[in-house]
C-alpha positions in Angstrom: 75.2 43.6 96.7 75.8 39.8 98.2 79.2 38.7 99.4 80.3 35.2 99.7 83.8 33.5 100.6 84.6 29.6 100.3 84.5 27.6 103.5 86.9 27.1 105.7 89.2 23.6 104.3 90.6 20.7 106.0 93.0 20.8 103.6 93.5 24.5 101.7 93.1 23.2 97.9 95.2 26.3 95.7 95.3 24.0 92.5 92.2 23.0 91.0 91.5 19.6 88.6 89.5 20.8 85.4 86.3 19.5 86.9 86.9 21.8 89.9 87.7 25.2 87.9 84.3 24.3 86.1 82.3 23.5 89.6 84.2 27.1 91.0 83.3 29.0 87.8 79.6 27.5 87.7 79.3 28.4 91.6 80.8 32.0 91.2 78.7 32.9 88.0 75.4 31.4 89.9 75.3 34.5 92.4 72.3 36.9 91.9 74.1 40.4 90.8 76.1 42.3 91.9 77.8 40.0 93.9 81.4 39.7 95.1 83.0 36.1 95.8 86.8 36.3 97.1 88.5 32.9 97.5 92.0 31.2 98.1 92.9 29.5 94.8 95.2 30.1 91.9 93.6 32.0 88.9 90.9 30.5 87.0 89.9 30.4 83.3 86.0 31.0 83.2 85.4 31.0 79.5 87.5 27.8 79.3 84.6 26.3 80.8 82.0 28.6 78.6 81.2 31.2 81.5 81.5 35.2 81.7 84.5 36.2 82.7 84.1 38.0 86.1 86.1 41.4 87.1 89.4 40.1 88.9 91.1 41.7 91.0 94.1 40.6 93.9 96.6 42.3 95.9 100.6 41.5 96.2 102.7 41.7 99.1 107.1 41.6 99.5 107.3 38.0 98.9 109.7 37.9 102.2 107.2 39.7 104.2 104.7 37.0 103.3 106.6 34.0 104.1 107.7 35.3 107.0 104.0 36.6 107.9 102.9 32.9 107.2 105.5 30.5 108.7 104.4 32.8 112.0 101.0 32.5 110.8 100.5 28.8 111.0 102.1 28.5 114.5 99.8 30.9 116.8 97.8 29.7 118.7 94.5 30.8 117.6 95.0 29.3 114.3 95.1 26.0 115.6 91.6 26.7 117.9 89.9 27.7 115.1 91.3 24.3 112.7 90.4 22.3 115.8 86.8 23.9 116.4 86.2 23.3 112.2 87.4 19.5 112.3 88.0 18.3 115.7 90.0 15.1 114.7 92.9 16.8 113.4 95.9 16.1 115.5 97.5 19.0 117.3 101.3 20.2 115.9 104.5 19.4 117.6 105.5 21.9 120.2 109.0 21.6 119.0 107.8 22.7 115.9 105.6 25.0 116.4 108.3 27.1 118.9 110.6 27.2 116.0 112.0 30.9 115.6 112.3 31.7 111.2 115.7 33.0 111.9 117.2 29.6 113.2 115.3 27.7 110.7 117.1 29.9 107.9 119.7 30.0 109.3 120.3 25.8 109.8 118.7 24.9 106.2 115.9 23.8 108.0 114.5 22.2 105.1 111.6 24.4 105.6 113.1 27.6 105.1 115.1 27.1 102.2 113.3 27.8 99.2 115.1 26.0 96.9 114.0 27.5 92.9 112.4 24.4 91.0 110.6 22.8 94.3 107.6 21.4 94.0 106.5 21.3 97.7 103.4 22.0 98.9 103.7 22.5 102.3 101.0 23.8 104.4 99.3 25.6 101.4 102.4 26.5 100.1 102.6 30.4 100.1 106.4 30.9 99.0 104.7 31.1 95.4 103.0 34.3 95.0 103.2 34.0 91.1 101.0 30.7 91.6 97.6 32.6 92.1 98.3 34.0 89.0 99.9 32.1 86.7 97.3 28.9 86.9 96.5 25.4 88.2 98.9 23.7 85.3 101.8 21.6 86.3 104.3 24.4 84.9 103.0 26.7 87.3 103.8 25.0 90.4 108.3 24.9 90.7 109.0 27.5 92.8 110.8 30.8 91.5 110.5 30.0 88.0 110.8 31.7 84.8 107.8 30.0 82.8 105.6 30.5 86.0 106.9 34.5 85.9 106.2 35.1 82.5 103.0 33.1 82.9 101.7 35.6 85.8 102.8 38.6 84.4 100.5 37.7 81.4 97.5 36.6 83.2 97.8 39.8 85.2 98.3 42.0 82.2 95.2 40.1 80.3 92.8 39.5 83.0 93.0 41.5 86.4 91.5 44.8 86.6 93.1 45.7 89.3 96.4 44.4 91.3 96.7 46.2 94.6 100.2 46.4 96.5 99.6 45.5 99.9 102.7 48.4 101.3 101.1 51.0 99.1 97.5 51.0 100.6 96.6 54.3 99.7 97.4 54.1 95.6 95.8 50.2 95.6 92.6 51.9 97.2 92.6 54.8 94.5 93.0 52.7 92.0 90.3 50.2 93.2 87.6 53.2 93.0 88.3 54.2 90.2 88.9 51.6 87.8 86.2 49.4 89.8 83.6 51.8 91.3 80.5 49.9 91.5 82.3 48.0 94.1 84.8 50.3 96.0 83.3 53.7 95.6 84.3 55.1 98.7 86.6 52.7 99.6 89.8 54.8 101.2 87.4 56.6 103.3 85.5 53.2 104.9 89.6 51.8 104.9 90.7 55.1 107.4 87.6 55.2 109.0 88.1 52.0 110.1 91.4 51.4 110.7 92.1 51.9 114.6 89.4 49.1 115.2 91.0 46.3 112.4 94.4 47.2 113.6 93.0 45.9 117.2 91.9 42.5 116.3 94.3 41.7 112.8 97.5 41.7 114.9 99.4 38.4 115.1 101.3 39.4 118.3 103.2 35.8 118.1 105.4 37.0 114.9 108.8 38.6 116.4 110.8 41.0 114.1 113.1 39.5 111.7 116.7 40.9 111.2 117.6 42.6 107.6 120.3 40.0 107.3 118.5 37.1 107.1 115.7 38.8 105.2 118.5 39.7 102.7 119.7 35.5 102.7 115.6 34.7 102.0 115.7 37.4 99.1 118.7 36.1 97.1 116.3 32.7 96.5 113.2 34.9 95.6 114.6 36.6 92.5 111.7 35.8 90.6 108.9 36.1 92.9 110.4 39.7 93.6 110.9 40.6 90.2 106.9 39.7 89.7 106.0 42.1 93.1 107.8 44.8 91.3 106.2 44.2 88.2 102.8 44.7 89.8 103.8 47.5 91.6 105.1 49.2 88.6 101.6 48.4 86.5 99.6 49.8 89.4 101.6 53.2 89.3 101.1 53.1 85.4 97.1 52.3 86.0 97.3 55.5 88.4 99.6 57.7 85.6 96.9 56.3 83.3 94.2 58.2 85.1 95.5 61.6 84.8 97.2 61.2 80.9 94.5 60.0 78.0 97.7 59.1 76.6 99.2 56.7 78.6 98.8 53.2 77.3 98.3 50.0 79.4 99.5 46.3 77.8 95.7 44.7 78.7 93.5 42.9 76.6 90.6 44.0 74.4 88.3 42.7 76.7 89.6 43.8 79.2 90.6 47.3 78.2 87.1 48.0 76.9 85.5 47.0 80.3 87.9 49.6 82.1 87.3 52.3 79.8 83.3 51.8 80.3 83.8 51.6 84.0 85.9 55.3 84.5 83.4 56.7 81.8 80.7 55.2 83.9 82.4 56.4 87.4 82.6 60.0 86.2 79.3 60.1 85.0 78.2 58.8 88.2 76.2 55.6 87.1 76.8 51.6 86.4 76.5 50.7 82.3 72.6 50.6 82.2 72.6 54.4 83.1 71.4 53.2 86.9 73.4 55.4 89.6 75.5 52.4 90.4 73.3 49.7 91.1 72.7 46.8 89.1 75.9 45.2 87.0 75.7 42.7 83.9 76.4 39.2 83.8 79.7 39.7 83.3 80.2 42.1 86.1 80.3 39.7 88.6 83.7 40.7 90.8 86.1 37.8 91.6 88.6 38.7 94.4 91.5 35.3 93.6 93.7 35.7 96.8 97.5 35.8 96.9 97.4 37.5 100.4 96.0 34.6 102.6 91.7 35.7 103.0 91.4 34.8 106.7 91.0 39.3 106.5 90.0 38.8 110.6 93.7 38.5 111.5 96.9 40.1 110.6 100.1 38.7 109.9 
């Protein structure tokens, strides 16, 4: 099985013109199978464009959490060796701003930090907008803490994803991986434990401090949205779980969509891939699509 992951970008393109959704699906579906492709970019149509539709799958995280994890993210150190090392003409931050603590800049209205719902701002990729990666590149999808862009996510995620993991509930995102996607993750927790002392020594972002509840709490009270989405995704992925031990259980999913689960666990217990091959070769429209919400650079924590 191949893996590929888009280059690194001067400038981190989430939204994508309808040219570029057709040059992303034509570039995704042109990988020799099975092949995995995970990139940074909101989610993506194929058969608008008349490809196969690939297996997606993403994984959530507290929408606090994540802006905090990225406002600290954007300011170590390393992050700007590596941008400089990729395009050497960029020019380097200002130290002012790059020493400036989350706390203060909640706490002043730093325009930054205040997450005000209906903004349009990009920011440096702009990563306040978890729903974004799943509701689309349209214009509706973009004003922050929406209700069109929530309703919009919660459908694409109930349609098209396979699987949407919940980055604080590793264990149940891993299970749920394996078993509703096992030509790729078969044996996934295990390789995860296995391996965890040696990612937990080089994905640490030791320049984040901790962050006091109460000004998590101030953050929260604009996020009402982008929360109630996290908990909607949590919630399916505990149904998706249930669903595995009752027949009866049903999950809100497309036809599509529904059908390839139901091959894949049928498949998984019989211990082969839908060609009756002991998980080897997939079909054209097996091709798995990892669409990030949770920033890809996987070789560093935040």
């Amino acid at each position: 099985m191949s893996f590929h992951r888009d280059a690194v970008q001067r400038v981190e393109m989430i939204r994508l013109a309808p040219a570029e959704q057709q040059m992303l699906a034509s570039a995704v579906t042109a990988h020799a199978l099975p092949a995995s492709y995970i990139q940074h970019v909101c989610y993506t149509n194929f058969t608008t464009y008349g490809y196969p539709s690939p297996i997606y799958v993403n994984v959530v995280r507290d929408p606090v959490e994540r802006v905090i994890s990225w406002y600290y993210y954007v300011r170590a150190p390393w992050y700007y060796v590596e941008r400089k090392r990729a395009f050497p003409d960029l020019p380097l931050p200002d130290p002012a701003w790059l020493k400036k603590n989350f706390e203060t800049c909640v706490l002043s209205g730093d325009r930054e930090c205040r997450y005000v719902e209906g903004e349009t701002h990009e920011g440096i990729g702009d990563h306040r907008r978890q729903t974004l990666f799943f509701c689309g590149h349209e214009a509706q999808c973009t004003p922050f803490n929406s209700l069109e862009a929530l309703q919009r996510a919660k459908r694409v995620v109930e349609q098209q994803y396979a699987v949407v993991g919940v980055l604080e509930e590793m264990n149940a995102t891993l299970l749920a991986l394996e078993r509703y996607i096992p030509r790729f993750f078969r044996g996934a927790s295990r390789l995860y434990w296995d391996e965890l002392n040696t990612f937990n020594r080089i994905n640490r972002n030791e320049f984040k401090p901790a962050v006091s509840e109460a000004v998590k709490q101030i953050v929260r009270a604009n996020f009402t949205r982008e929360i109630e989405f996290y908990e909607f995704c949590k919630q399916r992925l505990h149904m998706q779980l249930k669903a595995l031990r009752d027949p009866s259980v049903t999950l809100p999913t497309s036809r599509r969509l529904k059908a390839s689960i139901a091959q894949d666990i049928a498949h998984y217990r019989l211990g082969t891939d839908r060609s009756g091959n002991r998980h080897r070769n997939v079909t054209s429209e097996e091709c798995f699509l990892g669409v990030g919400a949770v920033p890809r650079r996987a070789r560093r924590r935040r």
